[in-house]
C-alpha positions in Angstrom: 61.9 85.4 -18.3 63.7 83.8 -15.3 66.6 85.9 -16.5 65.0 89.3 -15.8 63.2 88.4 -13.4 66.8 87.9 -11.4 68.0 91.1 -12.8 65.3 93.3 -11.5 65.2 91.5 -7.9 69.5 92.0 -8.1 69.1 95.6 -9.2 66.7 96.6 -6.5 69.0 95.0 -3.7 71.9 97.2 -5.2 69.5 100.1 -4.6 68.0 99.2 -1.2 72.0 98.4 -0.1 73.4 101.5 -1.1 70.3 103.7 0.2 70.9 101.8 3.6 74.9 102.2 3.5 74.4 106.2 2.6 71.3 106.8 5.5 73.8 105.1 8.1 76.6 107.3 7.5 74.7 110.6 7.9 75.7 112.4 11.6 73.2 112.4 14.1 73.0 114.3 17.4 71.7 114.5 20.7 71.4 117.6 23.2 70.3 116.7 26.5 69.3 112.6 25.6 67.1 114.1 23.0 68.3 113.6 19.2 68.0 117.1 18.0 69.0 117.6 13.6 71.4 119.5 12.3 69.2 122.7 11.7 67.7 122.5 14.9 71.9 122.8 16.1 72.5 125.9 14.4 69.4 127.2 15.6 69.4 126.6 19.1 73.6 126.6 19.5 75.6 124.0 20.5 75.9 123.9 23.9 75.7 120.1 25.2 75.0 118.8 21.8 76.9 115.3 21.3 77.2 113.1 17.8 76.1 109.8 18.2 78.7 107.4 17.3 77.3 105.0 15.1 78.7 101.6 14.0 79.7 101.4 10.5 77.9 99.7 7.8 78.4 95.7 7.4 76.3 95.6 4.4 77.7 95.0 1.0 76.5 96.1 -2.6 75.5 93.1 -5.3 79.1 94.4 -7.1 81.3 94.4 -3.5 79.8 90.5 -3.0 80.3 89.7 -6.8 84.0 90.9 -6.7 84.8 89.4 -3.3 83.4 86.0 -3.5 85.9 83.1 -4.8 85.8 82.1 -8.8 85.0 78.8 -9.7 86.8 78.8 -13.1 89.5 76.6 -14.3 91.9 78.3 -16.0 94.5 75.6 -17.0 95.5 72.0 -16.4 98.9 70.9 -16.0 100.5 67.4 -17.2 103.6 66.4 -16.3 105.8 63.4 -16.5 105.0 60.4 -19.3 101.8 61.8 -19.3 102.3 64.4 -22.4 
């Protein structure tokens, strides 16, 4: 039970993290100090409409932290000397 319970908690943080990652990386603008959407751009014509610059996304998916994070397996021990 423990087991699925984990699975469902990690599956919902993959989708929560990518949901995050994608919603940061959509454009957003401004015209005049006023964040104004894409639509509202074409509409109205560009004239003083800036992109924000926004900071990229620090946040990792359950995959990107599983591949990235050190194993702790022993693959093989050496013996050397009178020791064989």
């Amino acid at each position: 039970m423990k087991k699925l319970t984990f699975s469902i908690a990690a599956a919902a943080l993959a989708i929560a993290g990518s949901t995050a990652t994608f919603a940061a990386e959509l454009p957003a603008y401004e015209a005049n100090g006023f964040p104004v959407s894409p639509l509202q751009v074409r509409v109205l014509g560009a004239a003083h409409v800036q992109q924000d610059v926004t900071a990229p996304a620090t946040t990792a998916t359950v995959h990107q932290a599983s591949v990235l994070t050190p194993r702790k397996l022993k693959t093989a021990t050496v013996t050397t000397g009178s020791a064989r």
